[in-house]
N, C-alpha and C positions, 0 to 999 in steps of 0.2 A: 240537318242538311241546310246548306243557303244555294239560294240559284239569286244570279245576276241576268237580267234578261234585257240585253242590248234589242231594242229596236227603232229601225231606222227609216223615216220617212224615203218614200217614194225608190227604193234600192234595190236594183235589177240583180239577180246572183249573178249574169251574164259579165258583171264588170266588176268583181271579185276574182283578186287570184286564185282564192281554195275553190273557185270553180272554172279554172281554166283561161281568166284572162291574160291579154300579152301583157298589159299594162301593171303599175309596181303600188296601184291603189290603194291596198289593203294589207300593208305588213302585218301588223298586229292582228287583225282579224284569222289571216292566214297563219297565225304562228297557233291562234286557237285550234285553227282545224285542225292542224297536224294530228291533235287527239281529240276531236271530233267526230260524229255522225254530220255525213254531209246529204240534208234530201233534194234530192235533183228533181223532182217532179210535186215539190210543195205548192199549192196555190192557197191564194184565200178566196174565202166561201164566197164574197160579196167585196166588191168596190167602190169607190176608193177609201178614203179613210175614212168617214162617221161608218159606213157600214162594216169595214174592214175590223176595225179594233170594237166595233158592238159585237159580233160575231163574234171576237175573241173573247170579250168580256161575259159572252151570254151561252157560248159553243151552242149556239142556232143559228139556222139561216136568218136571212136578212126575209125572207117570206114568211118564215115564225116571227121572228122580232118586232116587224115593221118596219125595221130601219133600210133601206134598201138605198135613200141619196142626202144629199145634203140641205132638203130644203124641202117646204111645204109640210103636206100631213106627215109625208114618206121619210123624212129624219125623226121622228118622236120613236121613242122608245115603248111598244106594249107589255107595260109590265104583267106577267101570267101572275102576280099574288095581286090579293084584294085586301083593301082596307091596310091593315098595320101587319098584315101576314103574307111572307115571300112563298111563293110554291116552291113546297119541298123539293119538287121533283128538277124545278125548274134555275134552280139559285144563278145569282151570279157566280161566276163561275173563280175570279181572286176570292171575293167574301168568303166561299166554298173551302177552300182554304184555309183564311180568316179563321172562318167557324171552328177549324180542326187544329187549331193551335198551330199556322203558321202565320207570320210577325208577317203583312204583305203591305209592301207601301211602291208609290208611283211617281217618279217627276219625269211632269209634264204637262205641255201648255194647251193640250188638244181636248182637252174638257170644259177649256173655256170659249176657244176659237172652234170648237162646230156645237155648243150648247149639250156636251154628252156628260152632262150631270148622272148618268147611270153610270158611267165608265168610273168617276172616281168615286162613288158609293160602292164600287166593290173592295177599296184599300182601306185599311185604318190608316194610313198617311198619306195624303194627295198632297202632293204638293209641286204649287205653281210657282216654276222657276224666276217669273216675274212676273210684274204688277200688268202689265201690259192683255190688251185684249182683243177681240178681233183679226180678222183675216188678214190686215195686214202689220199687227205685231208681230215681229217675228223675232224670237230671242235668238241669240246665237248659241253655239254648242255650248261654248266656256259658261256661260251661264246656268245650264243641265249639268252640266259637269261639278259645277261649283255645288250647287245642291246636293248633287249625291253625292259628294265628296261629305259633308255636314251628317246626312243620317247614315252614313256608315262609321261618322265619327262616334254616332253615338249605339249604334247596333253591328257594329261589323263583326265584332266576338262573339255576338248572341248564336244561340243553336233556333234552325227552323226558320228561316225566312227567307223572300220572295220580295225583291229589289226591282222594278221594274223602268229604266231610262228609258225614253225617248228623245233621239234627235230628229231635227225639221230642215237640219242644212242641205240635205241632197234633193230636197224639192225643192224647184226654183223661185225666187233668182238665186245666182250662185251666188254668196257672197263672203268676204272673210276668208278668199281659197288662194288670192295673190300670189303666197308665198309657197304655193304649194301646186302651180300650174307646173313649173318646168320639170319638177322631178318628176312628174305622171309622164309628161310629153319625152321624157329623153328617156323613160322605162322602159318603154315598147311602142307599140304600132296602136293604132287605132283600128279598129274593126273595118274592114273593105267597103261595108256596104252602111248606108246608101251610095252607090256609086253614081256616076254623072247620066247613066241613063237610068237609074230608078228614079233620078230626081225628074228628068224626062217624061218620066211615065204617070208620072204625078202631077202635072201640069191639069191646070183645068178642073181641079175638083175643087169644092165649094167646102168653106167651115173656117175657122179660125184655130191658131198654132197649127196651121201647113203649111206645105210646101212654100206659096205663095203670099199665103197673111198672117204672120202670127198672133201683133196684136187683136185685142178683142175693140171693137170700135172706140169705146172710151176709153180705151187706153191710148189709140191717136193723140199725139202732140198734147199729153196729160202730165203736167209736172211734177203730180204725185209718182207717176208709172216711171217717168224719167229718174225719178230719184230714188226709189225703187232698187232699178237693175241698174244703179250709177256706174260699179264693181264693173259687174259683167252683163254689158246688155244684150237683148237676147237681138237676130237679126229681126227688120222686117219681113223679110221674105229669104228663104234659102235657096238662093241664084247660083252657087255654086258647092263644089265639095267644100271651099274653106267655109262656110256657113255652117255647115254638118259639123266639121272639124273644132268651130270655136265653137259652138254647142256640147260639144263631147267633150272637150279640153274641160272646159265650165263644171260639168256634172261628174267628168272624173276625179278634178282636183276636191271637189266638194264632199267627196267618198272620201279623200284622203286627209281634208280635215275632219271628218267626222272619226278616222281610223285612229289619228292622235290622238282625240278625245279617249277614246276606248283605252289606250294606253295606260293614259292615268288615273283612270278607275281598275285597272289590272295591279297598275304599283300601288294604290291605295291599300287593297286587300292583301297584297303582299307586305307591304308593313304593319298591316294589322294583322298579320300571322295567315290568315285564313287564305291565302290563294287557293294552296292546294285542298281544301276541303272543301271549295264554293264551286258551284255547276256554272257554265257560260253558255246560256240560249242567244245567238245572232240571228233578229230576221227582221221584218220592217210590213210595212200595212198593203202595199201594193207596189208593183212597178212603176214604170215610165218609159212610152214609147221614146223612139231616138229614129223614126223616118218611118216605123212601122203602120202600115194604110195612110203614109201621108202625112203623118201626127209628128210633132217636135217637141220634146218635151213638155209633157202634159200627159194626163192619166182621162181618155176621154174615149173607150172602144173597150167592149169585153174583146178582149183577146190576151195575147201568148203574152207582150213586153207588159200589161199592165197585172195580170193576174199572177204571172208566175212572179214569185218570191225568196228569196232564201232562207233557210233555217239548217243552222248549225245548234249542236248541242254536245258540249263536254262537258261529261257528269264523270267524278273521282269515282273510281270504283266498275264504274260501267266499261266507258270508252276509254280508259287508261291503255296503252300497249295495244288497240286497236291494230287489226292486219288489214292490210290495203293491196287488193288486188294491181296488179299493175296497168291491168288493162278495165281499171274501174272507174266509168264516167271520161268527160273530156280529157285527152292526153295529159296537161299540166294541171289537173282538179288534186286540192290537197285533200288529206279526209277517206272514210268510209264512207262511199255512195251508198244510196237508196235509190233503188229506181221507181219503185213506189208510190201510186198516188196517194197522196194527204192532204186533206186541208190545213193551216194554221192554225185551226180552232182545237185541233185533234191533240196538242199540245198538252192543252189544260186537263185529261184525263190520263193522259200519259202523267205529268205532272200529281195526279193523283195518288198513281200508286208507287209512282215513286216515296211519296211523302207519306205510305200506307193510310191514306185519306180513301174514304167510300164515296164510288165516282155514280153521282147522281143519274136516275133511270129517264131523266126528261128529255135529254142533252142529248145531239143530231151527232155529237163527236167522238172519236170510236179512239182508244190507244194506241197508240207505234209501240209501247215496251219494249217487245220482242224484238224490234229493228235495233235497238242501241248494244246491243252483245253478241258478241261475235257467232258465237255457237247460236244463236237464234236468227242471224239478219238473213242465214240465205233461205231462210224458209217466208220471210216476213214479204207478203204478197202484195200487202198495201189498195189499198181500194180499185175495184173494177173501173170505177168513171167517177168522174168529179162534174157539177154542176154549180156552174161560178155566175154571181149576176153582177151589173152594174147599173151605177146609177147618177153616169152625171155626165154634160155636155151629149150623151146618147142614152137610153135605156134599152138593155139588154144583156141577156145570159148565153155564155156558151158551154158548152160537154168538151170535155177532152177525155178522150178515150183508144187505148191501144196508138198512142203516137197521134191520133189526129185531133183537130179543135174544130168544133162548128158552131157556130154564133148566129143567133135568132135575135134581128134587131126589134126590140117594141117600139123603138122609134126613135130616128137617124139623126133626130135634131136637127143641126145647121149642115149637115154633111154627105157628100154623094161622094162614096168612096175608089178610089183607084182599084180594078178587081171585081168591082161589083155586077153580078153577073143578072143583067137586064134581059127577062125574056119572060114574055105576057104569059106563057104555057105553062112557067114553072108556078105554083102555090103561094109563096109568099115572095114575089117579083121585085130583085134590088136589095130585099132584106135579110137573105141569107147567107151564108158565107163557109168554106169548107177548103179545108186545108188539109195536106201532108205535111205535118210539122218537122218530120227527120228528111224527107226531099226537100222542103221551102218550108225552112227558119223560119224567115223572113215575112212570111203568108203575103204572097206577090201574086201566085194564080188562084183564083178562085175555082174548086171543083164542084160546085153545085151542081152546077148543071152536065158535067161530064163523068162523074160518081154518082148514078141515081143510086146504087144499093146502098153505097155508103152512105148519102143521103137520109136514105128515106130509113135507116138504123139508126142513127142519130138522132130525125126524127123521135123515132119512136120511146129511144134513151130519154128524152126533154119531156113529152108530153107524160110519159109513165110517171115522173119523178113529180113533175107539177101536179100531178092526181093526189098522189101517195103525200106530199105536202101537204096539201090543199082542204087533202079530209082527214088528216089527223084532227085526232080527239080534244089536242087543245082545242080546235077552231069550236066545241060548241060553248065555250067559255066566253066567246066574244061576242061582241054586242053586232044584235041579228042584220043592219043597217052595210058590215064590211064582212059576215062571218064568208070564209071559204073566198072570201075576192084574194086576189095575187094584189098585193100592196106596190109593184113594180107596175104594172099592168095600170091600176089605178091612178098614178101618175102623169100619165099619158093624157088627160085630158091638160094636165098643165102643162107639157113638155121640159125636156132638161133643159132650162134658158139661165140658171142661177147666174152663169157667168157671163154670158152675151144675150143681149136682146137680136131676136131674128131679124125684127124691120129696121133696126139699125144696121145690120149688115147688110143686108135688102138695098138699103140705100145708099151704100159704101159701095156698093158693087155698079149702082147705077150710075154713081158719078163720077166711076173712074175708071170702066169697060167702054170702050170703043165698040165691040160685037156685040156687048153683054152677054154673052155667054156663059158666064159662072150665075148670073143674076138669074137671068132664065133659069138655070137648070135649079139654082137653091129657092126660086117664086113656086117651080113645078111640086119642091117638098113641100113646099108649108100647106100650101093647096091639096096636099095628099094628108096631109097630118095636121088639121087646124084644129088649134088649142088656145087654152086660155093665153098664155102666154104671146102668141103672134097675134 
């Protein structure tokens, strides 16, 4: 068997046609769904990308791992084997593979731009599309493309192997997408909201990429940053819906160059004979908000726009002549839904037995199988709850469970959010947050405080799971100094500052607030959460 496994930075299913968008995004991708598995309720374990694709690469949480952010102790990798020996139980999870005679190779430049030397230790061919390094090298698709376009010249007829692309164009800046702004814009409609009083209702909250400031202070009048977002620069501030509008324009057209790419890694395999006998996995490391609590483009809040994910999977044999309810998922979604919850991690043991590979005893990740065949999908139940954590610009995990999300912030960073329901009576006061995801998409009311039951069960979902974590038996292998500490939690003395310094916005706010208003209110966090970093 061969599987091609598209994934794409920063890419919300919400702005895919095979999941119902108005917009004409995704032809190619959408021409895969047709015979497709489509999961509608896929997240990943952990956020945003060092932890997103460690978790895929290790099918553990980012509280096993270690890897939980982008920086400090909290990005290194805990590897479970000692000396020259990997734990059986524990492998990387491509290696795993590897091990079992499938040919697994990777192009992609995200193992040198966040230091995840463990990620390509799990392929026998890593390989970096360019020479370039650092946060802000950033290759373009044609580049990824061109790569895997080379090791399928020299393996695309081989039997048994696991191809794995990575694109980085749909995380911003958008760039390279020119030519490909008017056809998204004359497809369809842009999504309603943020409408002119969400933006309203967002006034006045502190953090940077809001409402109000997007850049981060050095990025102020920085000629690096200006050359940057030359293409498409992002606003300072989004003063109106056309802000919203060229922002979405920007990351739609950027879906739709990435969509081309995919194309011609489709006609590759098709003239190397092999289409119809190769699998197509589509999904990507995390989302990106687009107005949700405030946020503009940036991956910086456990919640709905940053965690939920897409994952499509046409496998020959399985999903061939798939039957599609009519009234299955969003009205225009192409594909066979899932409503199902999964992690993305859950992938790699499905993946497994696909490949009749023995799916390791160590691994937090459980198979879909039964979801991909028709005669098994309506029994396939998919996980009770999902527990998702993040780890950048805020620290914090949320539960989505039975349609709802609630999010326990460990600490709010730069940010007093729109919603945020402030009352000295409730427990963790400011830091929580609770939604009806199928009433408010959008998470605009916060129900904390007017849901105590549903509360205080969600609750109880979070703390059980942190226990059950917490004292697995890996923990007594680890050195006595971190055993059984939450690696997110440990964090918190440094706070999530990697991309903005606090007292620099501190100071941005004091010298350009008439009330200070926003100053005060983001002086009141840091004084609530003092860390190394302020």
């Amino acid at each position: 068997m061969r599987v091609l496994v598209i994934d794409i930075d920063s890419l919300r299913p919400d702005h895919l046609g095979c999941y119902g968008y108005d917009r004409d995004t995704s032809p190619v991708i959408d021409s895969v769904a047709e015979n497709a598995v489509r999961f509608d309720r896929c997240f990943v374990s952990d956020s945003p990308c060092l932890p997103s694709r460690t978790a895929l690469a290790t099918c553990r949480h980012g509280i096993d791992s270690g890897v939980v952010t982008h920086f400090g102790e909290g990005q290194w990798y805990d590897n479970p084997g000692r000396g020259h020996d990997p734990d059986p139980d524990r492998p990387l999870s491509f290696q795993h593979l590897a091990q079992h005679g499938v040919r697994t190779a990777s192009v992609s430049s995200f193992t040198q731009r966040h230091m995840a030397y463990h990620f390509s230790a799990g392929f026998q061919d890593a390989i970096q599309p360019t020479a370039e390094t650092g946060l802000l090298a950033v290759e373009d698709a044609s580049d990824v493309t061109d790569a895997a376009l080379t090791w399928l010249d020299g393996h695309a007829t081989n039997n048994n192997w696991l191809l794995h692309v990575n694109y980085w164009d749909v995380h911003h800046p958008y760039q390279g997408i020119t030519e490909h702004v008017e056809a998204v814009r004359e497809s369809g409609s842009m999504p309603a909201w943020p409408d002119e009083d969400a933006l309203a209702a967002q006034e006045g909250m502190t953090g940077t990429r809001t409402r109000e400031l997007w850049p981060n202070p050095a990025e102020l009048d920085a000629n690096w940053f200006a050359e940057k977002y030359d293409e498409w620069p992002m606003p300072d501030s989004f003063d109106s819906r056309a802000d919203v509008e060229h922002v979405v324009d920007g990351y739609d057209a950027a879906i739709r160059k990435v969509d081309t790419e995919v194309e011609i890694l489709l006609n590759a395999l098709d003239e190397h004979g092999v289409r119809e006998e190769t699998a197509i996995v589509v999904t990507g490391d995390h989302g990106e908000a687009l107005g949700e609590h405030g946020i503009y483009a940036e991956h910086a809040l456990p919640h709905l726009a940053c965690q939920r994910i897409p994952l499509l999977i046409s496998w020959p044999g399985l999903t061939d002549g798939i039957e599609v309810d009519a009234n299955d998922g969003a009205a225009d979604a192409v594909g066979a839904g899932v409503e199902g919850y999964v992690y993305q991690f859950d992938l790699m043991p499905t993946l497994c037995e696909l490949f009749d590979v023995p799916v390791p005893g160590g691994w937090a990740a459980e198979s879909f199988r039964s979801a991909l065949t028709d005669d098994e999908r309506d029994e396939f139940a998919g996980r009770e709850f999902l527990v998702c954590g993040h780890g950048i610009y805020t620290f914090g995990r949320a539960v989505y469970r039975d349609g709802w999300m609630y999010t326990r912030l460990l600490h709010p960073g730069i940010f007093s959010l729109p919603g945020q329901y402030n009352d000295p009576e409730l427990p963790n006061e400011g830091l929580e947050l609770l939604y009806d995801l199928e009433a408010d998409p959008y998470q605009t009311e916060n129900l904390i405080g007017e849901n105590p039951e549903m509360a205080a069960e969600m609750r109880t979902t979070l703390d059980h799971w942190l226990t059950t974590r917490l004292s697995d038996s890996w923990y007594d292998h680890q050195p006595a100094e971190t055993r059984g500490q939450d690696p997110l939690a440990r964090m918190c003395a440094e706070g999530p500052y990697l991309y903005v310094n606090p007292n620099d916005l501190l100071a941005l706010y004091r010298d350009c607030e008439e009330d200070n208003r926003q100053a005060d209110r983001l002086d009141e966090t840091l004084s609530r959460f003092p860390c190394d970093g302020s």
